[in-house]
C-alpha positions as CSV (number, residue, x, y, z in Angstrom):
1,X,0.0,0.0,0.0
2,X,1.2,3.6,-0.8
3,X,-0.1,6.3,1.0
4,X,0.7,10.1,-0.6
5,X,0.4,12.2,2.5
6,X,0.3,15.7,-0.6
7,X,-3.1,14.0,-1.6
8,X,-4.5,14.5,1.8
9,X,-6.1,17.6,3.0
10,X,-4.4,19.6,5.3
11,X,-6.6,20.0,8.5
12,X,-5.6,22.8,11.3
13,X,-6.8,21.4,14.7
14,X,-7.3,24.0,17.3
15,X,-7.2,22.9,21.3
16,X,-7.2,19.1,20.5
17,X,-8.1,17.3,23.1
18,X,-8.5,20.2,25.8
19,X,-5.1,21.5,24.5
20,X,-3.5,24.7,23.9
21,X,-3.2,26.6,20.5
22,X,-3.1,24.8,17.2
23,X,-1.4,21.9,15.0
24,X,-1.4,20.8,11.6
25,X,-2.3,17.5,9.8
26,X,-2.7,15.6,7.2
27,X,-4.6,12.2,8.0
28,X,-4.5,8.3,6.7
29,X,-7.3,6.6,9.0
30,X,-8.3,2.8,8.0
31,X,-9.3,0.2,10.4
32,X,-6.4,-1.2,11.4
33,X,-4.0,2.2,12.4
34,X,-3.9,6.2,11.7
35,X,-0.6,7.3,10.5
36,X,-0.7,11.2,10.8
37,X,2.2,13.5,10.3
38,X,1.7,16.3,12.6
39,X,2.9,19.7,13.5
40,X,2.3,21.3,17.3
41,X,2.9,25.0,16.4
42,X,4.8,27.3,19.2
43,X,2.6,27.5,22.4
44,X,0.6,24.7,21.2
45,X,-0.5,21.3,22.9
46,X,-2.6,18.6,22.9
47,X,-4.3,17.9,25.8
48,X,-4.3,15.2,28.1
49,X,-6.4,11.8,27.2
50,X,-6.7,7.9,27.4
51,X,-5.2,6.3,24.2
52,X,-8.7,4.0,23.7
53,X,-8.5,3.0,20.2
54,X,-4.5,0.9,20.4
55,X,-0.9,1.8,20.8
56,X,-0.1,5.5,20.5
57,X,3.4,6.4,18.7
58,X,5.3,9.4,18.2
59,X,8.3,9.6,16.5
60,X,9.9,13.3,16.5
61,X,11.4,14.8,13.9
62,X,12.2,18.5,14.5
63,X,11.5,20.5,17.8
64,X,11.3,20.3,21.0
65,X,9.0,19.5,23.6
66,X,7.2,17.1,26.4
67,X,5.2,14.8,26.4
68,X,3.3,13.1,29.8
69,X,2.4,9.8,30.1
70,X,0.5,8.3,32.8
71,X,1.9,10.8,35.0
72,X,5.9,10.5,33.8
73,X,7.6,13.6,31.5
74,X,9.8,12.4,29.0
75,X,11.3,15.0,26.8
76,X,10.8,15.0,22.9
77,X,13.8,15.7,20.5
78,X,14.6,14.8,17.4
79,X,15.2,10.8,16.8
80,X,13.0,10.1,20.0
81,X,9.8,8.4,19.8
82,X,6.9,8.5,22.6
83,X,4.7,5.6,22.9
84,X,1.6,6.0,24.5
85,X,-0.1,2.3,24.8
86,X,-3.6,1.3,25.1
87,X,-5.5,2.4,27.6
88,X,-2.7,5.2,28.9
89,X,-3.0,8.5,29.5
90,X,-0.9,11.1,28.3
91,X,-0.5,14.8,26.5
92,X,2.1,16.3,24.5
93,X,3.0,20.2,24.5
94,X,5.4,21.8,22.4
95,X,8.3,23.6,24.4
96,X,9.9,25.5,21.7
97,X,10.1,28.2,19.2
98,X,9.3,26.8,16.3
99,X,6.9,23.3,15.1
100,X,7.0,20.3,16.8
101,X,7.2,18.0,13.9
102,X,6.4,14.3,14.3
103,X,5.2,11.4,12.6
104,X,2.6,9.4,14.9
105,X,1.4,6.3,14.1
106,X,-1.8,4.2,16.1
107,X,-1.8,0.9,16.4
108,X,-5.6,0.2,16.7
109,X,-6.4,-3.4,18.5
């Protein structure tokens, strides 16, 4: 399967989740995962939640930031990935002065 990510629309996601300013998407969603490249802009966050739907991950490719999971702050840089799994809690704020860029791929089970 190929998926073109330029074919997809762009969406701009205001306060997902309860969070904080805005992020950027473009969205593949079947019924087996949602792969989503993302970008938390400055100031931006999404907000805290339970990871219902399967594993949660979150591979960073430019920025900085944090991300919370079931109560433990782990800090996102490039080459990190955050996993979130099923039935988890956790959030993920953007730190710095420019995007948080990652790629974040759910399992769904």
């Amino acid at each position: 399967m190929l998926i073109d990510f330029d074919m997809l629309q762009e969406l701009t996601m205001p306060g997902m989740n309860g969070g904080t300013g805005k992020m950027t998407v473009r969205m593949f969603n079947d019924d087996k995962c949602r792969i989503i490249p993302t970008r938390i802009h400055p100031g931006g966050s999404i907000g805290n939640h339970r990871q219902d739907s399967g594993d949660d991950m979150n591979y960073i490719i430019s920025g900085e930031g944090r991300a919370i999971c079931d109560g433990k702050e782990e800090i996102l840089k490039p080459g990190v990935i955050h996993i979130c799994p099923q039935g988890s809690g956790h959030s993920i704020e953007n730190t710095g002065n420019e995007d948080l860029a990652m790629l974040t791929i759910v399992v769904k089970r």
